[in-house]
TIPASE-594013 format. One record per residue (C-alpha): x, y, z. Coordinates in steps of 0.001 Angstrom, whole numbers, plus 524288, in hexadecimal, padded with zeros to 5 digits. Example, Ala and Ser with C-alpha at 12.3 -4.5 7.8 and 13.67 -1.06 7.14 Angstrom:
<pts>
8300C7EE6C81E78/835667FBDC81BE4/
</pts>
This chain:
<pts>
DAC49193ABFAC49/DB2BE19D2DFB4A2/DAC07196D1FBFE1/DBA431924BFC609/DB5C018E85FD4F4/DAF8A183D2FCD2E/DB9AE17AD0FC8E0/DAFEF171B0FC049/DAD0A17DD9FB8BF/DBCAF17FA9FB6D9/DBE2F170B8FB274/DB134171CFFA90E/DB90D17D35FA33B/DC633175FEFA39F/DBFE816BB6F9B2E/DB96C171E4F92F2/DC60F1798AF8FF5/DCBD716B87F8C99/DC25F1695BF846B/DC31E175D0F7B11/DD3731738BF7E87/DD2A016744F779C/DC97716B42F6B49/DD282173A4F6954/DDC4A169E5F6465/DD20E1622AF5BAD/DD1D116D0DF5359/DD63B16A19F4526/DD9C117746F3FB3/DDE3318616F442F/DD0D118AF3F41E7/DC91418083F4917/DD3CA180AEF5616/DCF7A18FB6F5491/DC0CD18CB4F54CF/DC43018412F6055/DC98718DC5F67FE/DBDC81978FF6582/DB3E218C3DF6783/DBB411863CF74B8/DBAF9192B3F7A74/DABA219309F7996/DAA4D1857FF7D5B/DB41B183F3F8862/DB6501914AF8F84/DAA741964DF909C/DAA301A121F86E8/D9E611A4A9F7CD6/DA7AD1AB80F720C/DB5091AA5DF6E22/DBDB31AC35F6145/DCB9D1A8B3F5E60/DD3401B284F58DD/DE0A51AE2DF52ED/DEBBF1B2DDF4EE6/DEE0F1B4AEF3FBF/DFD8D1B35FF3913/DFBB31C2CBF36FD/DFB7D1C384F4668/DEB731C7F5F4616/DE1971C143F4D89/DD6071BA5BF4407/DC86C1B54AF4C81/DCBCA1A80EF4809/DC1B81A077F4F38/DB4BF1AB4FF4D9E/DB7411B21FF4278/DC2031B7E5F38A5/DC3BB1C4E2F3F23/DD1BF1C96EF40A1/DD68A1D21EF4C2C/DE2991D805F4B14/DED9C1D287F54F9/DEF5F1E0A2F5A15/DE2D31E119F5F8E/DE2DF1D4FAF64D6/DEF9C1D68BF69F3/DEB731E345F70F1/DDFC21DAD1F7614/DE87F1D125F7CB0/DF0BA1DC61F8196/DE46E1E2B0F8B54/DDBF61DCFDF942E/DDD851D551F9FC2/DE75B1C8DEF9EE2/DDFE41BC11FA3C2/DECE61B394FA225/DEDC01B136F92CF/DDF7E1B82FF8F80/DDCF81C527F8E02/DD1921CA7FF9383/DCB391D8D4F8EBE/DBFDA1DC3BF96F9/DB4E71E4FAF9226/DB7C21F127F9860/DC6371EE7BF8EA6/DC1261E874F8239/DBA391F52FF7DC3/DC60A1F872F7798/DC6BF1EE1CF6FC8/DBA5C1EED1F6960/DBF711F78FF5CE5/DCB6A1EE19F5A3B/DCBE01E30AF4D59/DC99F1D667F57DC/DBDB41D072F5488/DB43C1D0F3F5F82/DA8011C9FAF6340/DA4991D447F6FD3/D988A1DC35F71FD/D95431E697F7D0B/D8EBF1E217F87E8/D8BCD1E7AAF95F9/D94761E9A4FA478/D98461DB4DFA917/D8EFD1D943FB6C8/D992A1D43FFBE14/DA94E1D51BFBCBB/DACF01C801FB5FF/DA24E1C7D7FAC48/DA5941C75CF9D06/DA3211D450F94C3/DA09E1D205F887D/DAB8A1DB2FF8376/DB4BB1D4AEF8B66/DC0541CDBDF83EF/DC87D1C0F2F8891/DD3441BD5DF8077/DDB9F1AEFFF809D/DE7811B222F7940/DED931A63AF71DB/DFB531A419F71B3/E043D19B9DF6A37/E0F1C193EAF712C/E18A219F27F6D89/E0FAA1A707F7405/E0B161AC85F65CF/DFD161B209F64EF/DF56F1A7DEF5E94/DE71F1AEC2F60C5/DDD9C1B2D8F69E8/DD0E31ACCFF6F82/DC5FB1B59AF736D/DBAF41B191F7B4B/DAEFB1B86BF7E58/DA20C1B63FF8710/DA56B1ADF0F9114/D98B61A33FF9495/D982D1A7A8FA2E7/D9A341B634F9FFA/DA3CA1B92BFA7DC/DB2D51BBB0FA6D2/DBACB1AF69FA71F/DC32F1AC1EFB318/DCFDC1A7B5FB567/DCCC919890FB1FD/DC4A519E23FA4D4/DCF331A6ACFA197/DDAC219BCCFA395/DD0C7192ADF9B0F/DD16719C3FF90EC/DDFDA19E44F91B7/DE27A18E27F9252/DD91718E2DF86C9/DDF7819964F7F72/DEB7C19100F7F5B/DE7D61846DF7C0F/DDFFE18D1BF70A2/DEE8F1925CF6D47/DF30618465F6A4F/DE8CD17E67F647B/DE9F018A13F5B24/DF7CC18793F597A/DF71517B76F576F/DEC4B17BBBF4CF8/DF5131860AF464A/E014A17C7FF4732/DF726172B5F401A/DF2D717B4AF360B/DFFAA17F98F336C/E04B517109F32ED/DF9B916E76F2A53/DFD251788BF2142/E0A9C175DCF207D/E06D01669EF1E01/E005A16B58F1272/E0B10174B1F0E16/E147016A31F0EA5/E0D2C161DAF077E/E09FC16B32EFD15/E194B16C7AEFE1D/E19BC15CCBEFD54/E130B15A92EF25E/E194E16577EEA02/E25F015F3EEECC7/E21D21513DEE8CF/E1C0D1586FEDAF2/E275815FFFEDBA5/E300215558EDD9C/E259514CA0ED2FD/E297715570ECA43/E364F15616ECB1B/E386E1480AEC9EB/E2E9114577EBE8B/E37C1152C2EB834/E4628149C7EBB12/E3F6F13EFDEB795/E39DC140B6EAB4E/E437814AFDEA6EE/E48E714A08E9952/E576614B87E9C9D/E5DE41467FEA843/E5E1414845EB5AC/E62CA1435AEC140/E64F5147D7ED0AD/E713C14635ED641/E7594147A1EE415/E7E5515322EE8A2/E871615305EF40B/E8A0C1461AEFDA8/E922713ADBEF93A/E8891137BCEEF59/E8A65143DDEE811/E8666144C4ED877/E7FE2135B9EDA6E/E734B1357CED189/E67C7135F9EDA95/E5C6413619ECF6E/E5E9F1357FEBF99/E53F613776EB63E/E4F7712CA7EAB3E/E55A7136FEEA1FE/E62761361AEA75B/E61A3126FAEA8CB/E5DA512666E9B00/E6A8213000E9571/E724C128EDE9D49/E6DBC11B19E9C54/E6DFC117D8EAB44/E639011341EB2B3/E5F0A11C98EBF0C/E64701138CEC7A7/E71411135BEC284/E6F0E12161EC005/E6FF212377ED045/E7DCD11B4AED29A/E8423126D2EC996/E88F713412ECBD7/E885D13E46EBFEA/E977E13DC8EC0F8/E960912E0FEC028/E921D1324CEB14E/E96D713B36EAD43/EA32013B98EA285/EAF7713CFEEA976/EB46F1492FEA31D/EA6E115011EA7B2/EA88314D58EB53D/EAD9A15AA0EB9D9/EA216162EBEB1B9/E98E215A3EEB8DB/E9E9715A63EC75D/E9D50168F5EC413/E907816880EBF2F/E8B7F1611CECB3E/E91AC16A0BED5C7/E8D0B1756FECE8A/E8070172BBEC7F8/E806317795EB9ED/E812F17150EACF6/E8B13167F6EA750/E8C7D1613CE9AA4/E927C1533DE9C48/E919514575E9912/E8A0713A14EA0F4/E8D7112C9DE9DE2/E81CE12315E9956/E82701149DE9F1C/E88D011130E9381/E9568118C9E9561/E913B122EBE8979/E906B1317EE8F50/E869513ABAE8C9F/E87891499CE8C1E/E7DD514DFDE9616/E7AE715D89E9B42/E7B7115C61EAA1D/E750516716EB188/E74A0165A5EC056/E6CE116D0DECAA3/E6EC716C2DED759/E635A16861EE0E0/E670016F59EED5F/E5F7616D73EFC40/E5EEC1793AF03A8/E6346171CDF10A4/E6E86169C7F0A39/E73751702FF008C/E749516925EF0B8/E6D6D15D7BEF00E/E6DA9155C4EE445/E71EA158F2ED4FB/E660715993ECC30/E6C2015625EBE29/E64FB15805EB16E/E6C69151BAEA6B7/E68B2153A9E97E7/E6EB514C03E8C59/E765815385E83FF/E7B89149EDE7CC3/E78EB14CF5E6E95/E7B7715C52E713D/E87F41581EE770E/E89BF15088E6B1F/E866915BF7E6274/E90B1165BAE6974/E9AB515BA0E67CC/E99941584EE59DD/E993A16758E5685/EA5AE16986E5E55/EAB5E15DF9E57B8/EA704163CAE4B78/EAC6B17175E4DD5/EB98F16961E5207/EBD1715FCDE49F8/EBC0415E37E39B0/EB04B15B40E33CA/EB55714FFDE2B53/EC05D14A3AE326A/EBB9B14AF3E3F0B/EC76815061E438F/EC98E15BF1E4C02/EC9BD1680AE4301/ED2CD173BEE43FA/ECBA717B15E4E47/ECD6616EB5E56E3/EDC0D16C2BE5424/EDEAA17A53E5686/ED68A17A3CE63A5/EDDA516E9FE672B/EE99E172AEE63AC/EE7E018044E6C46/EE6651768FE7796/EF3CE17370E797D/EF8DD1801DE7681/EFB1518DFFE7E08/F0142198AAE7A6C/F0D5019AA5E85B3/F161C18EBDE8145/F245218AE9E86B9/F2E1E18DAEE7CA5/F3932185E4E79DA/F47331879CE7DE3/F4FEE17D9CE7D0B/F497217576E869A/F41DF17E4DE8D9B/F33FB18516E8BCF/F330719537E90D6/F262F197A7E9456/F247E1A79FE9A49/F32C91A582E9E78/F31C819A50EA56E/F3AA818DE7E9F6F/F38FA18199EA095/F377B17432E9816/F2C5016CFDE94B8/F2E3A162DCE9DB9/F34F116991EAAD0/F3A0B1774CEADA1/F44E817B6EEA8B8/F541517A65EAB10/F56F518485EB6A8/F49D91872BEBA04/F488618322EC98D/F3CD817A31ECC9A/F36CF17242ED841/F390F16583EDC5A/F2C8D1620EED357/F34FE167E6EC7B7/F29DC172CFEC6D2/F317C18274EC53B/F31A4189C9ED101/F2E7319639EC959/F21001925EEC624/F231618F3AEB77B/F1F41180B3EB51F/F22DB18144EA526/F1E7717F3DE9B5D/F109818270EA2A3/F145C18EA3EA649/F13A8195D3EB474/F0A2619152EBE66/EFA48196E2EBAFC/EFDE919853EABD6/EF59B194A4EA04C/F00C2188B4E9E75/EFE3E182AEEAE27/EF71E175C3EA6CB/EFD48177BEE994D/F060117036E91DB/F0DE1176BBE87D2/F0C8417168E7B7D/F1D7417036E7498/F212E16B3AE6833/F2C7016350E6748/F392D16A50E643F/F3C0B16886E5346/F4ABD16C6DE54E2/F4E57160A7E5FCC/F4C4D15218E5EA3/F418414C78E664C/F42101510DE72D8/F350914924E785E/F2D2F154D4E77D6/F1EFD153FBE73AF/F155015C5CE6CDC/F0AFA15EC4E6667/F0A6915BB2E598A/F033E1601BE4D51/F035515839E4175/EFEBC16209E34CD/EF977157A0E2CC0/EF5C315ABAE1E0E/EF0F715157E13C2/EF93114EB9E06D4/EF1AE14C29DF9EA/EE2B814F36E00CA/EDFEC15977DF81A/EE21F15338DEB85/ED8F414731DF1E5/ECDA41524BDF37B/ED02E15708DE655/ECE34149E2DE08C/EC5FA141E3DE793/EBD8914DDCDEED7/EBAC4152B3DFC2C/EB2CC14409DFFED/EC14713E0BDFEDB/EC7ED14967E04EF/EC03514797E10CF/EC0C313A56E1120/ED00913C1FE1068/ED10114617E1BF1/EC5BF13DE2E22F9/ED0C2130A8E21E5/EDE1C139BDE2463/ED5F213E6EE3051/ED4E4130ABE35C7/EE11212C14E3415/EE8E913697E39F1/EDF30135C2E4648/EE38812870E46C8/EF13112B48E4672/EF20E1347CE52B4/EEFD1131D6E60A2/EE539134CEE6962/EE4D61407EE6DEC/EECA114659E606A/EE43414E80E58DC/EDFF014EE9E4ACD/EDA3C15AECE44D4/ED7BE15F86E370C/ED9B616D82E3529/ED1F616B47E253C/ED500167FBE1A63/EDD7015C65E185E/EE53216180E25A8/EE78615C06E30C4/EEE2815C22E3ECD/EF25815322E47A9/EF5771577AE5662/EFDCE14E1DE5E01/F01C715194E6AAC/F0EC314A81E7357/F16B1148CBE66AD/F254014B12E63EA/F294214EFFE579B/F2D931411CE537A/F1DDF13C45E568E/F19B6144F4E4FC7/F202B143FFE41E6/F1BA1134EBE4555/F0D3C13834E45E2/F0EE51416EE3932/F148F135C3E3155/F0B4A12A56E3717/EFD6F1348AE34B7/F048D13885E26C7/F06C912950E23E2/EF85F1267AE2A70/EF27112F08E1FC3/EF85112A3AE136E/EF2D811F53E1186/EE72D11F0CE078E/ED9D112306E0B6B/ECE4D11C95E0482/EC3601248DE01FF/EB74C12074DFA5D/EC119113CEDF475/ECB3511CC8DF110/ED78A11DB4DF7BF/EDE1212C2EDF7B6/EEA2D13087DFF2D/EEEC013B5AE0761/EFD8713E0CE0D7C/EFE3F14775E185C/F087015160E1D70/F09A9154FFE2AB7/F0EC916111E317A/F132F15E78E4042/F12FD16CC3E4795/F133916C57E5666/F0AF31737EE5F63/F115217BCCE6B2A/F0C541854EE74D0/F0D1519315E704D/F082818F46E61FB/EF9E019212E5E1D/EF3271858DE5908/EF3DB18BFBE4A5E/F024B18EE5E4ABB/F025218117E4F94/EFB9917BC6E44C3/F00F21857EE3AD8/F0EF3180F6E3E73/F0ADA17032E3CAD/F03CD175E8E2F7A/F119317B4CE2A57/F18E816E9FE2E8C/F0F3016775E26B4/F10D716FC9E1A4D/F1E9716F29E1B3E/F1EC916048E1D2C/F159315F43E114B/F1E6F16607E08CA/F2A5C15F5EE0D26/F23371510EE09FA/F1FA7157CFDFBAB/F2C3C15C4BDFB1F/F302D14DB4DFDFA/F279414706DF328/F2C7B150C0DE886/F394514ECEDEAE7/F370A14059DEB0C/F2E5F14253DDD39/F396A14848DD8F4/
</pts>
């Protein structure tokens, strides 16, 4: 080999360096490229021994193509620090080496006698091809041993073992880059496949779910739009999924839930509204979003799971009817009239003078400030009072005192709020005689027809008993003696009951509510009127006996 006058022996060498060169790239895996290596070294450069030794991820070299033997990278690190520097190689003659005999590098050397001549190979001696990644990281060594003609290698053996050392360095990289490909391959499709059972799962869970749920989108100009809906939803709802997707949630929902659900959506969380079924019923649903957010973009989509409540919901509102309204009339009872009647009221109310109402010193009427007050061009004070509300940030900013019309002037247009004390004549003797089965019937009939005698959005309560009260707001004192005598003449009449006709008068009390009354003193005062009316109509009939 190192015969270089002879250029045929330099082109025999050249090719059979191509040759190993180019197994080196048929190799499949890391540890046949690494038995390449070893085995092209023998085969195409002349030598009778060689091992690869590569580097491990703890930075320690492993014998990877001989044996498992591990040297530690500071010894091989202080062998590629000493010797004599043939380009890339290393060389450690003999006379050298001895030191190295008592490190942890595996060896394959045994003693031997003086070379004969200068260039001849000792068998102690040590050449070293370091192999070096293209970051110029130490990838491993090659070692070779024994050369075929015995001698040291020249320049043109030595730069054949540095070309080969580096085409060694990429093969090995490469066949890393493979493996490590390969391994990733099969990590991501591990990683594949327990998404799609993942995902499997997830949609045979939506699917087949009990209760509803759908997917909605978040964000974008299609924000809220149903992207998915379950059968359960489709079913509670009676909508197809196709139809299902040309809907938004707040497409369905009931009007007066539309703010508790915008809320619900922006915040995730739990709501309790009503979704409207293709026929135009509603149904009481529990709404509980979760947001699906994507690390890169930020929320996603709305995933919704929506459970009938319907007959709870049902439940809860025939107890509160119950604990509100009267068990055999079905009107509201007298915790409901006095709730209702607390409403309108507050405790800080204008008081009258003359024409004007004094509320915390500031005067001014109903309708306007008053005389010699200075206001704006808008008519509003200029010392901050707006009456009757009261001073800018009070309890009275959005509320609307509740007067009663004056009882010492004629009708001055002002409306109240009236409250009609009404209290049956002759019931008890009808209970007496004909029992409690035509009482009830009787209070079940006067209920009816004074319901029918107000107006929406007039109250009619029964406090028990054969009592009852009538709340009619926006009347003057004129409308509401009116109502009194058309619900008084509304109840005479005779009421059948069981093909017997019975009779009942009535006598009604009319007390009007104002702001800085309780609801009882309210009440208490319409109960008096009525007790004095009833005595003045007896009073009436006796004289008329008489």
């Amino acid at each position: 080999m190192e015969a270089e006058s002879e250029p045929y022996v330099r082109l025999a060498t050249l090719r059979q360096l191509h040759r190993v060169v180019a197994d080196l790239n048929t190799a499949r895996s890391l540890a046949d490229t690494l038995q390449t290596v070893a085995d092209g070294v023998i085969t195409g450069l002349g030598y009778e021994l060689a091992a690869v030794n590569l580097v491990q991820p703890d930075g320690d070299l492993v014998v990877a193509a001989v044996s498992g033997r591990v040297g530690s990278r500071t010894a091989w690190e202080r062998r590629l620090s000493m010797g004599t520097r043939w380009g890339e190689l290393r060389f450690i003659p003999h006379t050298e080496g001895w030191i190295l005999d008592d490190d942890d590098v595996p060896q394959w050397h045994s003693g031997g006698p003086q070379p004969r001549f200068a260039d001849e190979w000792h068998p102690n001696d040590r050449l070293l091809a370091p192999m070096y990644s293209s970051s110029d990281d130490l990838l491993g060594v090659i070692a070779v041993d024994r050369p075929r003609n015995g001698r040291r290698p020249g320049p043109w053996g030595r730069e054949a073992l540095q070309m080969y050392a580096f085409q060694a360095a990429i093969a090995i990289s490469n066949a890393r880059l493979r493996a490590n490909m390969q391994r990733a391959l099969v990590r991501l499709e591990r990683e594949q496949q327990a998404l799609r059972a993942s995902e499997e799962s997830f949609r045979q869970a939506f699917e087949y779910a009990p209760s509803g749920m759908a997917i909605a989108e978040m964000g974008g100009d299609q924000h809220g739009r149903l992207l998915r809906a379950n059968d359960a939803l489709c079913r509670l709802l009676g909508r197809t999924a196709s139809a299902m997707r040309r809907y938004s949630f707040s497409d369905l929902v009931h009007p007066d839930d539309i703010g508790l659900l915008l809320r619900t959506s922006a915040e995730g969380g739990r709501a309790e509204l009503r979704l409207a079924r293709r026929d135009g019923s509603y149904v009481w649903v529990s709404l509980r979003n979760s947001v699906v957010a994507d690390a890169a973009d930020g929320p996603r989509f709305l995933l919704t799971h929506v459970e009938d409540i319907e007959e709870r919901k049902r439940h809860e509102l025939q107890l509160a009817h119950r604990a509100s309204h009267d068990a055999l009339t079905g009107l509201p009872n007298s915790a409901e009239l006095r709730t209702r009647l607390s409403a309108r009221l507050c405790d800080r109310p204008p008081s009258r003078d003359g024409e004007t109402y004094v509320l915390d010193g500031a005067a001014g009427s109903a309708y306007g400030p008053a005389a010699g007050v200075e206001t704006d061009e808008n008519g509003f004070r200029t010392d901050g009072f707006d009456a009757p509300f009261g001073p800018p940030g009070s309890a009275f900013d959005s509320h609307v005192h509740t007067v009663a019309p004056a009882e010492d002037q004629p009708d001055d247009g002002t409306k109240g709020l009236a409250v009609l004390f009404c209290d049956l004549d002759g019931f008890k003797s009808i209970n007496d005689r004909f029992g409690h089965h035509t009482g009830d019937a009787v209070l079940i009939e006067v209920a009816r027809r004074l319901t029918n005698g107000v107006r929406d959005g007039d109250t009619v309560a029964r406090l028990g008993g054969d009592e009852f009260v009538v709340l009619a707001d926006g009347l003057g004192r004129a409308d509401a003696q009116d109502l009194a005598v058309r619900l008084r003449n509304a109840i005479i009449p005779p009421i059948r009951v069981d093909g017997r006709a019975v009779r009942v008068g009535a006598s009604f009390g009319i007390g009007w509510a104002g702001c800085g009354m309780s609801a009882e003193e309210v009440l208490q005062s319409a109960d008096q009127r009525m007790y004095v009316e009833k005595r003045s109509r007896a009073g009436r009939a006796h004289r008329r006996a008489g």
